[in-house]
Every structure is written in C-alpha cells, then in structure tokens.
C-alpha positions in Angstrom: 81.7 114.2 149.3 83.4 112.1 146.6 87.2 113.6 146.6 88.6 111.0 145.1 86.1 110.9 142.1 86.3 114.6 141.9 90.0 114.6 142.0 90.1 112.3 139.0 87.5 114.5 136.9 90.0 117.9 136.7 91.5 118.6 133.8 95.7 118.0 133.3 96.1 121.6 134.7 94.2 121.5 137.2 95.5 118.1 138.3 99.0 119.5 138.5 98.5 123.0 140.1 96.4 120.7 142.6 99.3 118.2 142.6 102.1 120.6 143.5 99.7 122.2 146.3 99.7 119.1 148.0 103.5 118.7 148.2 103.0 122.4 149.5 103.8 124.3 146.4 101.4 126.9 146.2 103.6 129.0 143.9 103.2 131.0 140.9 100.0 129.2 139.6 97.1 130.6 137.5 94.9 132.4 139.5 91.8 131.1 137.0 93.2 127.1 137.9 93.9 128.4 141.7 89.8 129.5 142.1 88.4 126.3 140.3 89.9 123.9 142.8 88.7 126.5 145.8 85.9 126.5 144.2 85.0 122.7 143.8 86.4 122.5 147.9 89.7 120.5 146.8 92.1 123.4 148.1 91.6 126.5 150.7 92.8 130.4 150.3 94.3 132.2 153.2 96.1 135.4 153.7 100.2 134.9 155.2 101.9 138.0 156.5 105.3 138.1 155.1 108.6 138.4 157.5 110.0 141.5 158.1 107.5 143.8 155.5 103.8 144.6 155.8 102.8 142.7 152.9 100.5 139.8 153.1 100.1 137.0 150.4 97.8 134.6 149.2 99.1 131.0 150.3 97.1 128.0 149.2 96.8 124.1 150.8 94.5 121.5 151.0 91.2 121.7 152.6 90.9 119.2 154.6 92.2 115.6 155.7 89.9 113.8 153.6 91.2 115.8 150.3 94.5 114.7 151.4 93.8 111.2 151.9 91.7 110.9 148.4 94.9 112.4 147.0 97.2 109.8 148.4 94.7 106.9 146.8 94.6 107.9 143.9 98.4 108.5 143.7 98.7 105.2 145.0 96.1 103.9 142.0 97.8 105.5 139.4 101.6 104.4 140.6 101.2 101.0 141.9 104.7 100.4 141.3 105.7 103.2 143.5 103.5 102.1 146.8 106.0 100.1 149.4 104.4 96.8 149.7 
C-alpha cells in the first residue's frame, strides 16, 4: 500500500488529528476524523485499562512501521529546511 500517497490525500483535519497521533497524542479528537484514518489503515484502535479504576479507554497510534516511515517522508518533503543534512 501507498501510505505516503494516502497520507497526502486527507483532508487538513484529518492530516492533523493523524499528525498529533503520531507524536502520540491520541487525545480529545473527533471520533468521525478518529474512524476515517482507522478506516483507510493509517492509525489502529485499542482498549487501555486505566490505573487505579476499572475503566478502560480508547487509545489510538499508528498502524504499522511503514505508516510511520511514510509519515516521516513526507514531513521531511514538506519541511526540507527542517531535515539535518
């Protein structure tokens, strides 16, 4: 699969929920923006028991390594000033 090609295709809020995912901010995002990138493979769902309670949350991160990479290149594509040389 094409990550990097489907990573540059979502829309501005779906770039940024996926965005702050990857720096492992899976906070407080739309649960409609959330279920599009699980849905197109970019990000994966799982359950997290909380400390000390019985409550278990939704945490979100990316799906695989290749996401990941496909994410750092096109970071690196779209901030070349930023990339150490």
């Amino acid at each position: 699969m094409d990550y990097k090609a489907l990573i540059k295709k979502l829309t501005k809020k779906q770039r940024e929920v996926f965005d702050q995912i990857c720096i492992g901010n899976d906070a407080n995002h739309s649960i409609i923006t959330l279920s599009s990138l699980v849905k197109e493979g970019l990000i994966e769902r799982y359950l997290q028991a909380t400390p000390y309670s019985n409550f278990v949350v939704d945490r979100y991160t990316f799906a695989n390594y290749g996401v990941h990479m496909a994410w750092c290149e096109v970071c690196a594509e779209e901030n070349p000033d930023e990339v150490a040389s």
